[in-house]
C-alpha positions in Angstrom: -166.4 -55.0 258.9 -169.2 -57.4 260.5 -171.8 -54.6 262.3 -174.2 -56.1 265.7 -176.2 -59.0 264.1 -179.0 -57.2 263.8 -177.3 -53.8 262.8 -178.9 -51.8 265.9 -177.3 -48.1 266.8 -175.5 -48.8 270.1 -174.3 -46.5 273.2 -171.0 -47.7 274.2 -169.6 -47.4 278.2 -166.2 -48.0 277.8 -162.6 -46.1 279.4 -160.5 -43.9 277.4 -159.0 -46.1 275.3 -162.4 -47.5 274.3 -163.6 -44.4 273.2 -160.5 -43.4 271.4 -161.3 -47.0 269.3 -165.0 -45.6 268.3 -163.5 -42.3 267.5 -161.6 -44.2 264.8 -164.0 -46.6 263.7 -166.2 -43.5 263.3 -163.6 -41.6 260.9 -162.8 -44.0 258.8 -166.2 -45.9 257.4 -164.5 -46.1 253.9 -162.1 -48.6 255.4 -163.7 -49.9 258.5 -167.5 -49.8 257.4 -170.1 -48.1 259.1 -169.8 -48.0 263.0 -173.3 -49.4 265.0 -171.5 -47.0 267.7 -174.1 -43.7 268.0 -173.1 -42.9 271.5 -170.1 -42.6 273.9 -170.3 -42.6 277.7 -166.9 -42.2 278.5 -165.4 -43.3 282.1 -162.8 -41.4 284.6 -159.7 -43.6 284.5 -156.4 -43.7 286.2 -155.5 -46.9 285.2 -156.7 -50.6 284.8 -155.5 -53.7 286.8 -155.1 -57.4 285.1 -158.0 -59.7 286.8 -155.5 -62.1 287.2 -153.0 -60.0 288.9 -155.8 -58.6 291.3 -157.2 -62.0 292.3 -153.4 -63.0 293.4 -152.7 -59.0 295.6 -155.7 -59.8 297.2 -154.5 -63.4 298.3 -151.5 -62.4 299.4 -153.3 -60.4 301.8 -155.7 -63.5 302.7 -158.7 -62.3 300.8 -160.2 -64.2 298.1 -161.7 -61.7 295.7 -165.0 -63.7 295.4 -165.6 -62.2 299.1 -165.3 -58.1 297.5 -168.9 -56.5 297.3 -167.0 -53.3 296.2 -164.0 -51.7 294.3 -163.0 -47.9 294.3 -159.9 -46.5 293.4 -159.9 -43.2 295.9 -158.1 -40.7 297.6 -154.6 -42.2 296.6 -155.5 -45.6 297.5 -157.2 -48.8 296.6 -160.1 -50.1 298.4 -162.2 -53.4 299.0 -165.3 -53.3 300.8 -166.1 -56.9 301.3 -169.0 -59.0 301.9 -168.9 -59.0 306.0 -168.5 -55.4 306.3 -164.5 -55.6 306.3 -162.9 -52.9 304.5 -159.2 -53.5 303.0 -157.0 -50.5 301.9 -154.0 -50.3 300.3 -152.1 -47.4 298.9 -152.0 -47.5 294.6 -148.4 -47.6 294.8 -148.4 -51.0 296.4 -151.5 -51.6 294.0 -149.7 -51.1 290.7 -147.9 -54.2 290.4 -151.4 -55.4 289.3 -151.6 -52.9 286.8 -151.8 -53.4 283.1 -148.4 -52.2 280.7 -150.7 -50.0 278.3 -152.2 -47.8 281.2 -148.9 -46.5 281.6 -148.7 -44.6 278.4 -152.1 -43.2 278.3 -152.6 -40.2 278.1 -156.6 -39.6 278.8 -157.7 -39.5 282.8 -161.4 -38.4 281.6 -162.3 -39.7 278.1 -161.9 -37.0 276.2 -163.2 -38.2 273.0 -166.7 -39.1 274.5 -169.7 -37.4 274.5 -170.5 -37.2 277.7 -167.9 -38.5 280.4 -168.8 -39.8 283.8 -166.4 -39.8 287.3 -166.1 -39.6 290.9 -163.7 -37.3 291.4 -164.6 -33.6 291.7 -168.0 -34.0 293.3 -169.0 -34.6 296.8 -169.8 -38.6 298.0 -173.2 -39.8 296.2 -172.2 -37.5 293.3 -170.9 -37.8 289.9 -168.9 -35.2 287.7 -170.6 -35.3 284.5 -168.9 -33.3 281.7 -170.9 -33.0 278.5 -168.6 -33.1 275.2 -170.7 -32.9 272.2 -174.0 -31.4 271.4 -175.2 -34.6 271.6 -173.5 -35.3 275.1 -175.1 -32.0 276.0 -178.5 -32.8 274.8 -178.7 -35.9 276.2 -178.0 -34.6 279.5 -180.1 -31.7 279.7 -183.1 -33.9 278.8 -181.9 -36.7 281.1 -182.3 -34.6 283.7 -185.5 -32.8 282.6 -187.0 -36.1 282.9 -186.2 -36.8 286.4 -183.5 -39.3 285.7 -180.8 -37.1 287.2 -180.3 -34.2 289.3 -177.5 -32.0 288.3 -175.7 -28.7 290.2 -173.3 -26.8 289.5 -169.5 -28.1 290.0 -167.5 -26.2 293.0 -164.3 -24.3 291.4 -162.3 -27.0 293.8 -163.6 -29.8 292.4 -162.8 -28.6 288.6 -159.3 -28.1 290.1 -158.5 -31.1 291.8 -160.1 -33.0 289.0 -157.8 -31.1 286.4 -154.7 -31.8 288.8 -155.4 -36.0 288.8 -155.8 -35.6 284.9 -152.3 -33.4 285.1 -150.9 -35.9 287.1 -151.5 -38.8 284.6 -149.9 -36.6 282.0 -147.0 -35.8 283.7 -146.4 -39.3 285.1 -147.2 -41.3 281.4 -145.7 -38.7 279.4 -142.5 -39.8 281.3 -143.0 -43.3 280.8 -143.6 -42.8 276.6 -140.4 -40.8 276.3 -138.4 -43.5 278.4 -140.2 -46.7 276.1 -139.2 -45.0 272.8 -136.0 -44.4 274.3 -135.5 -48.2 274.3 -137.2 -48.1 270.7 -140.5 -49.6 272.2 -142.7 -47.5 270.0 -145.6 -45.8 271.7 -147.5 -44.8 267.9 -151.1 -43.3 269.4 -148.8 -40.4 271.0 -146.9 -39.6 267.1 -149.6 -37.5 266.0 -149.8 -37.2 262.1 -152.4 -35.6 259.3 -155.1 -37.9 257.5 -153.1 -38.3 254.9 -150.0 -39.2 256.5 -152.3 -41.6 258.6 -153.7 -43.8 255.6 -149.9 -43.8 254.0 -148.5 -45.1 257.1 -151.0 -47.9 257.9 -151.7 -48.9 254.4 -149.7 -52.0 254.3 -150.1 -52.9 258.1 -151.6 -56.3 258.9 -151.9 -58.0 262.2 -148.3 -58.8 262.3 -147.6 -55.0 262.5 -150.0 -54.9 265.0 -148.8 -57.0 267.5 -145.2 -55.9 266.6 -146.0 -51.8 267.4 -148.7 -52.4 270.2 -149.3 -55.9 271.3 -145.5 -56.8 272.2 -144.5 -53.7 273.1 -147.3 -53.6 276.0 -149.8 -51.2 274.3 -152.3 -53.5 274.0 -155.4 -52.2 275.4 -157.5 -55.3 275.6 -160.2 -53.6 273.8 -162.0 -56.1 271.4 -161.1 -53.7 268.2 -159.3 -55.9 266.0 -161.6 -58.6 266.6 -164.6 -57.0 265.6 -163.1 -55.3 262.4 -161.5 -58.4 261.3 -163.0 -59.5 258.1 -162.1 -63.1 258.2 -163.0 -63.6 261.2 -159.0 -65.0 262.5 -158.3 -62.6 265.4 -159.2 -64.1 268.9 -158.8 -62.5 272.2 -156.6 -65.2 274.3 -153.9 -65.2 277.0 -155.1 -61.4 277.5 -154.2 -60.7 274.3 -155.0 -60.8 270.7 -153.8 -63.7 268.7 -153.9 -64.5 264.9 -155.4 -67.7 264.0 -155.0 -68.1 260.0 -153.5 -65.5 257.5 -154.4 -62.1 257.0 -155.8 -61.9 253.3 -153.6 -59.2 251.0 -154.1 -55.5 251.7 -156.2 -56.1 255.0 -155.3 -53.6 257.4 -158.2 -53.3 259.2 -157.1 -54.2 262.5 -154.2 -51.9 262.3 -156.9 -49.0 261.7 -158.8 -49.4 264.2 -156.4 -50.3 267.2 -156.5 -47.0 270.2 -153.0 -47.8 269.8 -151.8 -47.4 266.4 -151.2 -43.8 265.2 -153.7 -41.1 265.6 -154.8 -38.4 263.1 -155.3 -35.3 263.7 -158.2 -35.2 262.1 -159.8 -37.8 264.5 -158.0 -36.2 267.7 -158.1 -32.7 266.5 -155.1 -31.7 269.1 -152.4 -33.2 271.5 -153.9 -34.5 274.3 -151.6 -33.0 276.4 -152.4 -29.7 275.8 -155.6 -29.3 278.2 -156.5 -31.1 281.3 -159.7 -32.1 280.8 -159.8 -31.7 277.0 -162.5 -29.5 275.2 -166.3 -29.7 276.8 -169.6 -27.5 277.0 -170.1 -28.2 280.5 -169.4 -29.9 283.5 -171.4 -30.3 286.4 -172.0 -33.0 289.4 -174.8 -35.3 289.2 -176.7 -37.9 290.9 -179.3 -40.4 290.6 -182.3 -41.0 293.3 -182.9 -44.9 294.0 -180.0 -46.0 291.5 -177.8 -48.3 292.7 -174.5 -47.6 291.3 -170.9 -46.3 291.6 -170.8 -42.8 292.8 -174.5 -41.3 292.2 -175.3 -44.2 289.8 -175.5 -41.2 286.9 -173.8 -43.6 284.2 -176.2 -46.0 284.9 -179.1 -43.2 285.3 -178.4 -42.3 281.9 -177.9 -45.4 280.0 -181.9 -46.4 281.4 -183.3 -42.9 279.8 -181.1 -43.6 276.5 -183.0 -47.4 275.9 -186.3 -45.3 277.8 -185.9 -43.0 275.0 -184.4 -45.5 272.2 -181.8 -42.7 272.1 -179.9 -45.6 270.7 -181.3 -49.9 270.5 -178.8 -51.2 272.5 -176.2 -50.5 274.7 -172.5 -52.3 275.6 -171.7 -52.1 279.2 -169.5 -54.7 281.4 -170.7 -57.2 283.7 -169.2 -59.6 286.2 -169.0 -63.5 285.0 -171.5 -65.4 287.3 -169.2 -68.3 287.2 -165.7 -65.4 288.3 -166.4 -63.3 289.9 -165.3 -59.8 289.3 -163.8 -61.0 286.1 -165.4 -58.5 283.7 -167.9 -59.3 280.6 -168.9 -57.2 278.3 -172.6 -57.4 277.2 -174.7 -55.6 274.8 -178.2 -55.7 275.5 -181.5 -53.9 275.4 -182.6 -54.4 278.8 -182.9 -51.7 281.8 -182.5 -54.6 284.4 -179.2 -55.7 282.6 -178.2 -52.2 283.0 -179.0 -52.1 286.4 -177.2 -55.4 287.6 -174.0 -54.4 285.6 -173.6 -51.5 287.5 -170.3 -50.6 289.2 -166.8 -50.1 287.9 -164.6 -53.3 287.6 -161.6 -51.5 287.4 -160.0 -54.6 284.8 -160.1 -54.7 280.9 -162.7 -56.3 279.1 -162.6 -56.7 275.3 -166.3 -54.4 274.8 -166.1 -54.6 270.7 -166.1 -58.2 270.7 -169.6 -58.7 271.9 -170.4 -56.7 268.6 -169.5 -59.7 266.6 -170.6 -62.2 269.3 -174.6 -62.8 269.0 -174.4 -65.3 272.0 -173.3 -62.7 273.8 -176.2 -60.8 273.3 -179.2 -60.7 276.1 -182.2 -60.9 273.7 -186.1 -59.9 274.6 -187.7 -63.1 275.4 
């Protein structure tokens, strides 16, 4: 596997699905080669809507997106705050016709498999809800906040429970969805959970055409930039939304196929179902926000990422921008740099393909 060209430890910021992909690049270094991947900020998510899809809603309701100063996803509905002070609403129902296929089998509302996880919901306006996963998670945190990066209180009962109801609600509401695509034989593999052993049987003689016949074409594709980066030869692009194969896959290559979010999942790299708790397992949770941080809800995710470059916690860190030249069409950038940080904050609420920038050196911002 081709590492960050310059083989730095990096914090990713990614959703779910991203996290699940560093969780498996993570297990498997034997086959997939040493992850740069040190850290996971995991993100709240409901679902993801295609950029493409979004810019054309919006028209339809005579607003180009290139006049939104603001997305949220809240209280059952989606809003635009735009750039003269107009605000547009719409309930999600309506909304979902922009969403993408694979956010409607997943089955993770608050990245579970992170070490720290970051949302909205559960906390009061100008707070996050900050659940720490790992020792690691819980470290950073604690010190985070020792150093004045963050203030952090306790979470009320009634945020825990509406925030474990939303992540029920996903659940429910996917779990449905997987059991009526593999009634129509459109395999949905991350949810058939297996052993390690089981795990390298089944995958050892999948290649990329396996991959885009059990996720990509069956709409689990989770845009993530996986297969790209593990790919060996350097023949997996990210076009059309979707991974395509540009030469042959060399024999016994199944790299891509080990790495997808959206092939099969040990149990050794999930450890359980992930329907069986709400919020998955954690060592605390707790709301948060940021003083003079301007961010999404409390600007904690972006608090924290500053104190992890302050504290070369990890060299570099992978979060998603918006294109200068399309705006709100999200680019994911790894970089050193606070101020980067600071002008990618905000959610995007659309998929951006966050490995690839691993592979991609001009898509790094370098120290001048």
């Amino acid at each position: 596997m081709t590492k960050n060209t310059k083989g730095e430890s990096v914090t990713l910021v990614g959703t779910p699905c991203h996290i699940i992909a560093a969780e498996k690049m993570d297990h498997y270094p034997e086959i997939l080669g040493d992850s740069p991947v040190e850290f996971k900020l995991g993100l709240f998510c409901m679902e993801n809507f295609s950029h493409s899809y979004l810019k054309e809603f919006l028209k339809q309701e005579n607003i180009e997106i290139d006049d939104v100063n603001q997305f949220r996803v809240e209280k059952g509905h989606l809003w635009a705050h735009l750039k003269d002070g107009d605000v547009f609403k719409v309930p999600l129902s309506k909304a979902k016709v922009c969403m993408r296929k694979n956010c409607q089998v997943c089955m993770d509302y608050t990245s579970e498999l992170a070490d720290l996880s970051v949302g909205s919901v559960g906390s009061a306006p100008g707070w996050s809800t900050v659940i720490a996963r790992t020792e690691k998670g819980l470290k950073t945190l604690n010190k985070a906040e020792s150093k004045g990066y963050i203030e952090t209180k306790p979470m009320e009962q009634s945020g825990i429970v509406l925030l474990e109801n939303l992540a029920n609600k996903k659940k429910k509401e996917n779990k449905e969805e997987i059991k009526k695509r593999e009634s129509v034989a459109r395999p949905v593999l991350y949810r058939r959970y297996i052993n390690d052993t089981e795990f390298r049987e089944e995958v050892s003689s999948c290649q990329f055409n396996d991959l885009k016949a059990d996720v990509v074409d069956v709409g689990s594709c989770v845009l993530c930039g996986a297969c790209y980066y593990v790919c060996p030869e350097n023949i997996i692009s990210i076009e059309d939304r979707k991974p395509q194969l540009k030469g042959t896959c060399p024999p016994d290559c199944n790299l891509c196929y080990v790495a997808c979010p959206r092939t099969y999942l040990s149990q050794e790299v999930l450890h359980r179902d992930l329907d069986q708790k709400p919020l998955g397992d954690y060592l605390k949770i707790v709301s948060a926000r940021a003083d003079g941080v301007d961010g999404q809800d409390g600007g904690v995710a972006t608090a924290i990422l500053n104190f992890i470059l302050d504290e070369n916690t990890t060299d570099e860190v992978i979060v998603v921008d918006k294109m200068d030249d399309n705006p709100w069409k999200p680019e994911a950038i790894l970089t050193s740099q606070v101020e980067d940080v600071k002008k990618a904050a905000g959610t995007k609420y659309s998929a951006a393909p966050v490995f690839k920038v691993l592979k991609n050196e001009d898509s790094k911002k370098e120290v001048s």
